[in-house]
Each structure stands twice: as structure tokens, then as C-alpha cells.
Z-matrix of the N, CA and C atoms (Angstrom, degrees):
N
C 1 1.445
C 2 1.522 1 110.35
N 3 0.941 2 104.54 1 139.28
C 4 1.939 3 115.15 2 160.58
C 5 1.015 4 123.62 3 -47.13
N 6 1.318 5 122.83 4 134.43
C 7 1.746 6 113.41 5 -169.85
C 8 1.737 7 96.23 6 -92.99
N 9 1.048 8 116.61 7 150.46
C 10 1.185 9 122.10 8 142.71
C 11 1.697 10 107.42 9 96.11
N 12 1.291 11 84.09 10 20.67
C 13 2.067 12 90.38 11 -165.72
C 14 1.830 13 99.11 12 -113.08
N 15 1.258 14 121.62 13 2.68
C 16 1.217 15 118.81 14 -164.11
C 17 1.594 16 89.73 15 -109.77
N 18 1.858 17 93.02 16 152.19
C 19 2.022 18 91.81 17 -179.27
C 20 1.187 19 100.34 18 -87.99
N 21 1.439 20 121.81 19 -178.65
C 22 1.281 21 135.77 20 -162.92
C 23 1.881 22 94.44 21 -84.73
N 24 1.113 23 120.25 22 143.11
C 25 1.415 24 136.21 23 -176.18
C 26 1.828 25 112.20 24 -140.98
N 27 1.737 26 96.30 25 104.56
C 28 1.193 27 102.36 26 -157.31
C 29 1.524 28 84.35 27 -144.80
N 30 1.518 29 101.33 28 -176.29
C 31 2.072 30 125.33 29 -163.52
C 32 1.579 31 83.86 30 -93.29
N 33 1.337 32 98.50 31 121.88
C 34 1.320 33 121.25 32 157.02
C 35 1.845 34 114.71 33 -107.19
N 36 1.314 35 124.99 34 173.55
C 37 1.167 36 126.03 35 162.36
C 38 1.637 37 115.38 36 -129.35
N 39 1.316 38 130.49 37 139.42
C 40 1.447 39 117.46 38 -141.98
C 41 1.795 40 78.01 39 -137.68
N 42 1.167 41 114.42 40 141.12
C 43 1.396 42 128.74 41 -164.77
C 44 1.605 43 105.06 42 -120.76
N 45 1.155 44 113.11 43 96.71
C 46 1.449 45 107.92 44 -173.02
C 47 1.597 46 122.41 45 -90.10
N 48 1.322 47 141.88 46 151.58
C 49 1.575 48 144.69 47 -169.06
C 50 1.568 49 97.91 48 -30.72
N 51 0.671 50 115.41 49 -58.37
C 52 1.640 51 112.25 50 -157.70
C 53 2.001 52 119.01 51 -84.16
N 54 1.824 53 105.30 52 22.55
C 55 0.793 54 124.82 53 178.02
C 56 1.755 55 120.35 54 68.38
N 57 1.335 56 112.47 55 -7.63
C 58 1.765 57 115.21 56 159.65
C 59 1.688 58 107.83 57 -51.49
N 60 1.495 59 85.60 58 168.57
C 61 2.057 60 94.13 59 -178.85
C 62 1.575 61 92.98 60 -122.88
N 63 0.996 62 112.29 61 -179.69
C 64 1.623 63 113.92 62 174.28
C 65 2.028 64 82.29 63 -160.50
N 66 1.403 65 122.41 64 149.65
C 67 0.896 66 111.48 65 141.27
C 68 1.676 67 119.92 66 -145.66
N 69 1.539 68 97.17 67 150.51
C 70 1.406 69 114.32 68 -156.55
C 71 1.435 70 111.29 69 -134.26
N 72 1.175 71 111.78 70 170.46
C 73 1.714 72 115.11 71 171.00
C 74 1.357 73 119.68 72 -82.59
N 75 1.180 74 122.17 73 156.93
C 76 1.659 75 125.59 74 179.80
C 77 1.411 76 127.64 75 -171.57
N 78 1.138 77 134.61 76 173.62
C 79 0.870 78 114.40 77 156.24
C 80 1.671 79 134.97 78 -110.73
N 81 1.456 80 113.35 79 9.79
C 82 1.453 81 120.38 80 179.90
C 83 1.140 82 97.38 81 -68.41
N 84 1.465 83 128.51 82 155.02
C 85 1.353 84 140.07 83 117.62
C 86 2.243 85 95.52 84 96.93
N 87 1.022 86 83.16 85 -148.65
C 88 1.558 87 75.37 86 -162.23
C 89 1.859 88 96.44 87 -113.22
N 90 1.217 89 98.44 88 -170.69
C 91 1.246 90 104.40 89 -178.51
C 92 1.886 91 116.87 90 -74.23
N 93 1.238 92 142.40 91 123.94
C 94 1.236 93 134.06 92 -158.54
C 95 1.164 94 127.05 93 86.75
N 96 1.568 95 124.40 94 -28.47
C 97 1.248 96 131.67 95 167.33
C 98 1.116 97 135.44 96 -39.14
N 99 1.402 98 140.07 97 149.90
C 100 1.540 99 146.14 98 -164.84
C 101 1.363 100 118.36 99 -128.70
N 102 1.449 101 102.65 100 117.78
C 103 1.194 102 101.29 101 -165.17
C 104 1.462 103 100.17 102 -116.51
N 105 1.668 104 120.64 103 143.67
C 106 1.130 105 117.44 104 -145.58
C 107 1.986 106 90.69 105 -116.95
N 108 1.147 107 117.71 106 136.87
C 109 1.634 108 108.33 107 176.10
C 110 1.293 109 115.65 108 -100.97
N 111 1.412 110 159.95 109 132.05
C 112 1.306 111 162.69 110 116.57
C 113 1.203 112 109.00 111 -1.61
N 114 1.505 113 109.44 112 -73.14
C 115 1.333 114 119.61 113 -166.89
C 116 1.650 115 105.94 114 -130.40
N 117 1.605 116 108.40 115 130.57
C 118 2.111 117 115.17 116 -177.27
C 119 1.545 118 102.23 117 -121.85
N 120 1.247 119 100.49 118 169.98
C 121 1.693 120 100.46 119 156.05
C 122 1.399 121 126.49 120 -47.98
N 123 1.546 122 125.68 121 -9.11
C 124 1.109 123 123.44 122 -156.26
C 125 1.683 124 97.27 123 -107.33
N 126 1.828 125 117.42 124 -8.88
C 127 0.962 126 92.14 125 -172.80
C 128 1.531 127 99.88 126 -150.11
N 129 1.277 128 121.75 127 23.33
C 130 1.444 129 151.34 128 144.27
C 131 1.221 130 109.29 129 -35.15
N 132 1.815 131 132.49 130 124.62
C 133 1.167 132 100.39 131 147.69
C 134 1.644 133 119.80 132 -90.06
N 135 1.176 134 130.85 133 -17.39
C 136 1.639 135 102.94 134 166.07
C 137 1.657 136 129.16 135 -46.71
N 138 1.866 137 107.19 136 -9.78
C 139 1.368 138 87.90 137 -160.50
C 140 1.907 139 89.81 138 -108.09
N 141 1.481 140 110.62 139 -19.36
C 142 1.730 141 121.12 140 -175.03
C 143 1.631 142 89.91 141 -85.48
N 144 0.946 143 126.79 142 -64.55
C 145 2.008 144 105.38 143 179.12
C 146 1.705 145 85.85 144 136.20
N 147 1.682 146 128.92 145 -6.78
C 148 1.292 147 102.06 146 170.06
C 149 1.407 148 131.14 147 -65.95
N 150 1.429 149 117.27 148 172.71
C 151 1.493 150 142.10 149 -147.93
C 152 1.591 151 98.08 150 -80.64
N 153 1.343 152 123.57 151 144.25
C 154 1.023 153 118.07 152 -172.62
C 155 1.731 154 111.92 153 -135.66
N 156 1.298 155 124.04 154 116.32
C 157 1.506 156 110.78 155 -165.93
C 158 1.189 157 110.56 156 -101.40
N 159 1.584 158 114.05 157 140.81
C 160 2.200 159 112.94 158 -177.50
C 161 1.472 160 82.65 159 -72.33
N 162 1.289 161 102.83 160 134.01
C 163 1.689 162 106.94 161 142.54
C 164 1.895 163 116.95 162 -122.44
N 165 1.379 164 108.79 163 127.12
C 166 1.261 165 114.83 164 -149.43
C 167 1.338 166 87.17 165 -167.88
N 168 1.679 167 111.62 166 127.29
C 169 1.561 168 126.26 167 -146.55
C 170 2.120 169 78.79 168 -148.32
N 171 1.772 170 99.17 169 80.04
C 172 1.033 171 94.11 170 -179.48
C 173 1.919 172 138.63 171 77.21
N 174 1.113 173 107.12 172 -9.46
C 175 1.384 174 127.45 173 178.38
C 176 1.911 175 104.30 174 -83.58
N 177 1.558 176 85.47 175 -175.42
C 178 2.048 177 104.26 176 -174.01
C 179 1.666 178 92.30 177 -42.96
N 180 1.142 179 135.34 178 -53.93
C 181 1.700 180 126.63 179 -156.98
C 182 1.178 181 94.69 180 -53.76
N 183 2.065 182 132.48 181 -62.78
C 184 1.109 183 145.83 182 -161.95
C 185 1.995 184 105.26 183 -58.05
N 186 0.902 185 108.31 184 -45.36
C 187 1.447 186 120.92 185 172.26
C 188 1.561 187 119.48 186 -63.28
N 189 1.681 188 120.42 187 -58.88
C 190 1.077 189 118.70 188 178.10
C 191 2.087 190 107.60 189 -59.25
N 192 1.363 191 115.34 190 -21.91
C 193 1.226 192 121.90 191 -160.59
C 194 1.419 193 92.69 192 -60.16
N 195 1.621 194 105.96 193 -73.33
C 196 1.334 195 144.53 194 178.19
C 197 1.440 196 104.75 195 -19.70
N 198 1.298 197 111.54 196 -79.82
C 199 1.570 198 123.90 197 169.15
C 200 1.498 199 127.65 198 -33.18
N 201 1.604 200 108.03 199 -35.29
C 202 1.606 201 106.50 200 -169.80
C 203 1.461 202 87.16 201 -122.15
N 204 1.406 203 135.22 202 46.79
C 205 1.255 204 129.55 203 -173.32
C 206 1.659 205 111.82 204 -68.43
N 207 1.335 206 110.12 205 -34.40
C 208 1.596 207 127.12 206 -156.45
C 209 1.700 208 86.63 207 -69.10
N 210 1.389 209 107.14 208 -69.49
C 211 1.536 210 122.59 209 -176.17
C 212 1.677 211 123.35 210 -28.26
N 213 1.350 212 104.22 211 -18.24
C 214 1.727 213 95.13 212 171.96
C 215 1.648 214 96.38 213 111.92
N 216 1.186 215 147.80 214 11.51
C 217 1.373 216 139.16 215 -135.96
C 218 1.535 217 97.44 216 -113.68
């Protein structure tokens, strides 16, 4: 490998929705830095299992529907 081509990889602390810290390595930001999340596993719904609704005003959902209507879809 090339020396000197890799970013700096240091302890970050990562601030998740529900105000917990976690801290981990990374490479954003500097060493000590806080990085704040929008959205974690804790408050995801792909990762919590809530319900998720298509909204589609005529687009591919409305079309694919249309098309496989007979099929149960």
C-alpha cells in the first residue's frame, strides 16, 4: 500500500436520537468530535418493524398495481 494516502482514523463519539453517546472510530471530523444522527437504529422504521405507507399520486406503484391487479397485489 501507499503510505500516506489513507485519512486519519481516530475515536469519535456518535450521538444517537434518543440522546445516548456511543463512541467509536471513524473517519469524519477530528479526533473527539460529535457527531449528531437524525435518524439510528433506534428510530428507523426498517430497523423498529413500523408500518410503512406507498404514497404514489399516479407513478410506478399506481402502474405496477394496475397491471398485476388480477394477481392479488
Amino acid at each position: 500500500m501507499k503510505a500516506d494516502i489513507h485519512p486519519d482514523y481516530h475515536v469519535i463519539e456518535v450521538k444517537m436520537t434518543d440522546g445516548s453517546t456511543v463512541e467509536m472510530r471513524s473517519t469524519w471530523g477530528a479526533e473527539g468530535d460529535t457527531l449528531t444522527l437524525d435518524v439510528d437504529p433506534t428510530s428507523h422504521p426498517a430497523w423498529t418493524g413500523g408500518g410503512h405507507r406507498l404514497l404514489d399520486s399516479g407513478g410506478r406503484v399506481s402502474k405496477f398495481k394496475k397491471k398485476y391487479a388480477g394477481l392479488g397485489f
